[in-house]
C-alpha positions as CSV (number, residue, x, y, z in Angstrom):
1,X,-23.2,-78.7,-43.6
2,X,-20.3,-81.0,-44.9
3,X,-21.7,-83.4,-47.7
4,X,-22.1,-86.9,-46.3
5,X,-20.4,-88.8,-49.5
6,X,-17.5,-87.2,-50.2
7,X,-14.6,-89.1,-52.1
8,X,-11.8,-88.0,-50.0
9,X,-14.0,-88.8,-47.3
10,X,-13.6,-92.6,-47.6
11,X,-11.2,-94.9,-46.1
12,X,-11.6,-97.2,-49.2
13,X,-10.0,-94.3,-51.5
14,X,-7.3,-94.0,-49.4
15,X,-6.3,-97.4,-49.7
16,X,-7.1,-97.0,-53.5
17,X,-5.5,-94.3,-53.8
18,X,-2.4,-95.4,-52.1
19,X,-2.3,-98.6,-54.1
20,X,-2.5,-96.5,-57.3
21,X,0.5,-94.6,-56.0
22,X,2.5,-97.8,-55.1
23,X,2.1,-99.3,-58.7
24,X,3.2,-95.9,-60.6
25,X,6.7,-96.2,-58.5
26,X,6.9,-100.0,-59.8
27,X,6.2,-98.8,-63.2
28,X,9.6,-97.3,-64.5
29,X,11.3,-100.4,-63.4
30,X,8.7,-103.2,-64.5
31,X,8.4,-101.3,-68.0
32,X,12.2,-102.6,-68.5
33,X,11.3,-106.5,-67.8
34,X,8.4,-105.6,-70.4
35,X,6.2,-106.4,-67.4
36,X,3.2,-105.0,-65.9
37,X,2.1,-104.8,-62.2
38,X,-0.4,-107.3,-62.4
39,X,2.3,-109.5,-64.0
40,X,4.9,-109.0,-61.4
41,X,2.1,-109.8,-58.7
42,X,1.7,-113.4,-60.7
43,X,5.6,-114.2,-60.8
44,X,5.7,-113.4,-57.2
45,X,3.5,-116.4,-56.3
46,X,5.8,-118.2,-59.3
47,X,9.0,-117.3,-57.3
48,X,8.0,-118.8,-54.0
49,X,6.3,-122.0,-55.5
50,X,7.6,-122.5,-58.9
51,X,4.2,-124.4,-59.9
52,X,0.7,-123.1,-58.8
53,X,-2.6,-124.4,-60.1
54,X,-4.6,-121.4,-61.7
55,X,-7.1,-121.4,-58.5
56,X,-4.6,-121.3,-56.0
57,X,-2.8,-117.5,-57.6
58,X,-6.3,-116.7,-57.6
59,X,-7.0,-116.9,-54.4
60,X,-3.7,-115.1,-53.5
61,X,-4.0,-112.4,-55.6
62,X,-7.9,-112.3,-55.3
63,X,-8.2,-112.5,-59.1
64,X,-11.0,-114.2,-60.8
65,X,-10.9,-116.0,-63.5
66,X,-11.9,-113.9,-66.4
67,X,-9.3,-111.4,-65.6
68,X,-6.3,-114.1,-64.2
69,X,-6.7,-116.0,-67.7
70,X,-5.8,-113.4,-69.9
71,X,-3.1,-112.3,-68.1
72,X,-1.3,-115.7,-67.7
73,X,-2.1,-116.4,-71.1
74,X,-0.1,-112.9,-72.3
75,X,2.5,-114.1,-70.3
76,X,2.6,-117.6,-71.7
77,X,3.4,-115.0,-74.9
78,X,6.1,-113.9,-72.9
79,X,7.5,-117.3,-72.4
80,X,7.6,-116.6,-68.6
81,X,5.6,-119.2,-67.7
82,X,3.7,-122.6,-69.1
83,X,0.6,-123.7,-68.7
84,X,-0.6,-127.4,-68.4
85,X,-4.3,-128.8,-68.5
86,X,-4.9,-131.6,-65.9
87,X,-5.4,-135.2,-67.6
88,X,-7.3,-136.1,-64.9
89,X,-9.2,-133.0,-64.7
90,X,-10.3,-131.0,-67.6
91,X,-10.6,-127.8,-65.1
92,X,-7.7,-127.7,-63.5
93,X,-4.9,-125.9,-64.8
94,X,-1.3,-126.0,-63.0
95,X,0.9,-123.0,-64.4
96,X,4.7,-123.6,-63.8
97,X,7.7,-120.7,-64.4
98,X,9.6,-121.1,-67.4
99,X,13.2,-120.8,-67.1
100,X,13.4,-116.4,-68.7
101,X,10.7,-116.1,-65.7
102,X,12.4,-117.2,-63.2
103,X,15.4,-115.3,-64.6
104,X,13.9,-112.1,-64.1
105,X,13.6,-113.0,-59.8
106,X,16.7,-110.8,-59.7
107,X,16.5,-108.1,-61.8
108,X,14.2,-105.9,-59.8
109,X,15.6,-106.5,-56.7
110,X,17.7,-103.6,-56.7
111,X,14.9,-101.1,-58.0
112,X,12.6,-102.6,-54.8
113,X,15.7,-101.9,-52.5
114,X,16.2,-97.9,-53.6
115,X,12.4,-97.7,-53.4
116,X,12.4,-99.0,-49.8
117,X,15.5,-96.8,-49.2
118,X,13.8,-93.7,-50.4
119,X,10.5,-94.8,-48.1
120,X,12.4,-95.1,-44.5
């Protein structure tokens, strides 16, 4: 009789799994922007619309709140991005690429088209 919870058994490990994968081929190339995955995820959304309130990359990246802030806030360190607290709204905060954030848009753009290369 097979066991009924095996790991390699389950779809969501798979996906994990896979996901895991994915980020260890982004690695070599992220560790030369001084970047990490989760940070690359955030300049994506920074790329396409420049400013972003701190709810909205949430919701894109399905971060919450306690793990988003620490991240933007090392990469306010970084000087990749700035962020502003609303006047009219203590809670909202907008984040907005810096100008060495947006800089980095190209630089992994080769790497990403070798990778897809090498996937078919």
């Amino acid at each position: 009789m097979k066991p009924a919870f095996r790991l390699e058994d389950h779809l969501c490990f798979s996906i994990y799994s896979c996901s895991r994968a994915i980020q260890r081929m982004y690695q070599p190339a992220l560790k030369k922007l001084g970047i990490t995955y989760p940070q690359y995820l955030v300049l994506l959304v920074l790329w396409e619309n420049r400013e972003c309130s701190v709810k909205q990359i949430g919701a894109l990246l399905d971060l919450d709140s306690g793990t988003l802030t620490p991240l933007l806030k090392r990469m306010e360190g970084k000087a990749l991005l700035q962020r502003k607290r609303s006047q009219v709204d203590e809670r909202m905060v907008t984040v907005r690429l810096t100008e060495k954030g947006a800089a980095l848009k190209e630089k992994p753009f080769a790497f990403l088209r070798r990778l897809f290369d090498q996937a078919g």
